[in-house]
C-alpha positions as CSV (number, residue, x, y, z in Angstrom):
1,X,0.0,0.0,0.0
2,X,1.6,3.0,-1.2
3,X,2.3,5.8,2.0
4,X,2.9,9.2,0.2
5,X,1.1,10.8,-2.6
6,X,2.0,12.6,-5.7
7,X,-0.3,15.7,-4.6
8,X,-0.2,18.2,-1.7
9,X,-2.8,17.5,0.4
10,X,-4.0,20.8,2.3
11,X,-4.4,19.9,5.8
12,X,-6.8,22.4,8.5
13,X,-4.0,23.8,11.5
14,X,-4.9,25.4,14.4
15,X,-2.6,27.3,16.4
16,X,-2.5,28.0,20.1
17,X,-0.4,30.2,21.6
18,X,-0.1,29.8,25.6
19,X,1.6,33.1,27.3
20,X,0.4,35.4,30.0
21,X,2.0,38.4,28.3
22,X,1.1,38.2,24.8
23,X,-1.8,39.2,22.7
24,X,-2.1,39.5,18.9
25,X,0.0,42.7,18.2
26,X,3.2,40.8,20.2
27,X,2.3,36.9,19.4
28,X,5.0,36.8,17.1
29,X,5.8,32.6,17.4
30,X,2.0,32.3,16.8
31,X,2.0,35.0,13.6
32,X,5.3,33.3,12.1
33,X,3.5,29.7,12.5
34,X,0.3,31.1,10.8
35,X,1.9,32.6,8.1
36,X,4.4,29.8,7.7
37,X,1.7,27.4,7.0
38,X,-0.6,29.0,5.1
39,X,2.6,30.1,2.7
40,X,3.0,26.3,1.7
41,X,-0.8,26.0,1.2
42,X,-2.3,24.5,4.4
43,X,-5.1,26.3,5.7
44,X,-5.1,28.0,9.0
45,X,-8.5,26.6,11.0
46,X,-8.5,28.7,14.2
47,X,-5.7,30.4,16.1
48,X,-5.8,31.5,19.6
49,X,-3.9,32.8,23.2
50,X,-4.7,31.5,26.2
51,X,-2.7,32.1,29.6
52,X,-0.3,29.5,31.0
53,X,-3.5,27.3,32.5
54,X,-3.3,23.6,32.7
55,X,-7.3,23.3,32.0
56,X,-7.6,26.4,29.5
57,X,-5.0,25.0,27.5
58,X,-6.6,21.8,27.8
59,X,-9.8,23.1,27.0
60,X,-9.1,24.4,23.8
61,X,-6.9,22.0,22.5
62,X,-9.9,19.3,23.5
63,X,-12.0,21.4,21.6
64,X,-9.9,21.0,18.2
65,X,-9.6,17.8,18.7
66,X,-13.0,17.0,18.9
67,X,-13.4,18.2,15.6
68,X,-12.9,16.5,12.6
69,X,-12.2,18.6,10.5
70,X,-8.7,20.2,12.2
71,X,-5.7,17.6,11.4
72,X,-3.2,19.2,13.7
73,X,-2.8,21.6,16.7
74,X,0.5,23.8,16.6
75,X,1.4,24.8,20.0
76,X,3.8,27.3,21.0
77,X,4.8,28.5,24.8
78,X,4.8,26.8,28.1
79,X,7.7,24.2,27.3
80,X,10.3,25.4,29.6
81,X,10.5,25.3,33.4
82,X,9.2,28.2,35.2
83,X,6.9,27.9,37.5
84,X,3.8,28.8,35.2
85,X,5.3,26.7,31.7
86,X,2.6,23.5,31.8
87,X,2.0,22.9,28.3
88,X,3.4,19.1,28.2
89,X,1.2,18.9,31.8
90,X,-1.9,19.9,30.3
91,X,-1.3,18.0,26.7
92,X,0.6,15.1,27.3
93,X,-2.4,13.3,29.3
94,X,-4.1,14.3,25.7
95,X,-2.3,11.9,24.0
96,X,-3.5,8.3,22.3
97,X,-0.1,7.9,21.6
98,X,3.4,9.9,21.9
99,X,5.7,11.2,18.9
100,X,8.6,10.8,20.9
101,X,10.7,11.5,18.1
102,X,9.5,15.1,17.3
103,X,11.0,16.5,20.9
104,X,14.4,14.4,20.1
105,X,14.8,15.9,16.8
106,X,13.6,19.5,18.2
107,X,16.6,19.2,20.9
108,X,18.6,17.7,18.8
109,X,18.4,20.5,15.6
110,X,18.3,22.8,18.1
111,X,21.7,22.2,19.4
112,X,23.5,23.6,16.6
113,X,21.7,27.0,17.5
114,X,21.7,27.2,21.4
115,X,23.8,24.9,22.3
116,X,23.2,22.8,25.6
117,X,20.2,25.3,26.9
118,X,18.5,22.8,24.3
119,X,18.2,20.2,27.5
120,X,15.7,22.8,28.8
121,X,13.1,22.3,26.2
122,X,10.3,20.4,26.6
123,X,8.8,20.1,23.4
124,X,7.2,17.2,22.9
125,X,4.0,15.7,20.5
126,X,1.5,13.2,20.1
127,X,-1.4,12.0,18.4
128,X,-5.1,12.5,19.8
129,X,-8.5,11.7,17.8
130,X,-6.6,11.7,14.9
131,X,-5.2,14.9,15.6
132,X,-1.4,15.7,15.8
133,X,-0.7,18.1,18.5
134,X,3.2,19.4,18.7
135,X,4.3,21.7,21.4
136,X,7.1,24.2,20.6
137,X,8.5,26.5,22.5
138,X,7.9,30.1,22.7
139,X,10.4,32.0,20.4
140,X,10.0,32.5,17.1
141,X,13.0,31.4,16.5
142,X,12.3,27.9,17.7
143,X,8.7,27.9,16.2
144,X,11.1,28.3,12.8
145,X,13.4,25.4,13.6
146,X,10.2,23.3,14.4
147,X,8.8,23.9,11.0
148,X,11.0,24.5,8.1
149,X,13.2,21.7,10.0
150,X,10.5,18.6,10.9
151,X,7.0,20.4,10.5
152,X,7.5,21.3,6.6
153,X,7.6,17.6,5.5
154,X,5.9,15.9,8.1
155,X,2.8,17.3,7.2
156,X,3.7,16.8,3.3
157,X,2.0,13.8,1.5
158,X,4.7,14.0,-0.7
159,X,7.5,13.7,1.3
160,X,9.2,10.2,1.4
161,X,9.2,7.8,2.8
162,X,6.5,8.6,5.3
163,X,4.4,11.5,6.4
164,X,2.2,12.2,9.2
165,X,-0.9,12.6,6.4
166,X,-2.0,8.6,7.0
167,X,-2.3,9.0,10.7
168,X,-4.5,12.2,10.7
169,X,-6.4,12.1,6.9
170,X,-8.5,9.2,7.4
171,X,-9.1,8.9,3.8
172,X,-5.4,8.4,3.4
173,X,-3.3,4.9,2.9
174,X,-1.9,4.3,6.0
175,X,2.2,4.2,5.9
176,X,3.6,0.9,4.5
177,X,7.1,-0.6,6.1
178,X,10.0,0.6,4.4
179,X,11.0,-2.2,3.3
């Protein structure tokens, strides 16, 4: 069974923002992710801020989820360790299943950049309803790294030799082994 496609398949995003100090004018990470994927032709379903709140993250992200019409949740903010950063708190217990891969790769890309302050990210993802959720940090900067670096071709159909597309487009082959 074939796992990519020859077409680019336009997936619905939201994006959540999660900061106590930002609103629209200075949500830069949530304008960049936006823009970002809207630019390579997904559609942007919903975008919002909520404060660093275990249950009003929860809440909104259980709302997306819910529907099925939104095939993945962008999350940036809360991943560090202040007191108030809860995003992998209030997501994680979210999950059907984990993508522990996306927060190794994150950490890992994000070494050449930052250097060993990457040990004090928490990104993380996983896979709800059919739904991936991935949680970035707060910069920009990172919320670039995320996508032009893992993001871009995960959520590709045509990127080889497997894509997230299966696991969140029902009407999608699901991934073959490589073989």
């Amino acid at each position: 069974m074939a796992h990519v496609s020859e077409e680019f398949i336009p997936l619905n995003i939201a994006v959540l923002t999660v900061s106590d100090t930002r609103n629209e004018e200075t949500d830069t990470s949530g304008q960049y992710l936006a823009e970002a994927l809207q630019a390579t032709g997904h559609k942007l379903a919903d975008r919002k801020i909520v404060p660093d709140d275990i249950y009003l993250m929860r809440a909104e992200v259980s709302r997306w989820i819910a529907q099925e019409d939104i095939h993945a949740v962008l999350v940036t903010g809360g991943t560090g360790f202040t007191a108030r950063d809860s995003t992998p708190e209030a997501l994680q217990p979210l999950f059907d299943k984990t993508v522990d891969g996306f927060g190794e790769l994150f950490r890992k890309i994000s070494f050449a950049d930052i250097g060993s302050a990457t040990v004090q990210s928490r990104a993380l993802a996983g896979l709800a309803n059919r739904t991936l959720i991935c949680c970035m940090p707060g910069s920009t900067g990172a919320c670039r790294t995320a996508w032009e670096k893992i993001l871009l071709e995960q959520l590709d159909a045509r990127h080889r030799p497997c894509n997230f597309i299966p696991h969140i487009c029902p009407a999608q082959p699901v991934c073959a082994t490589r073989g």
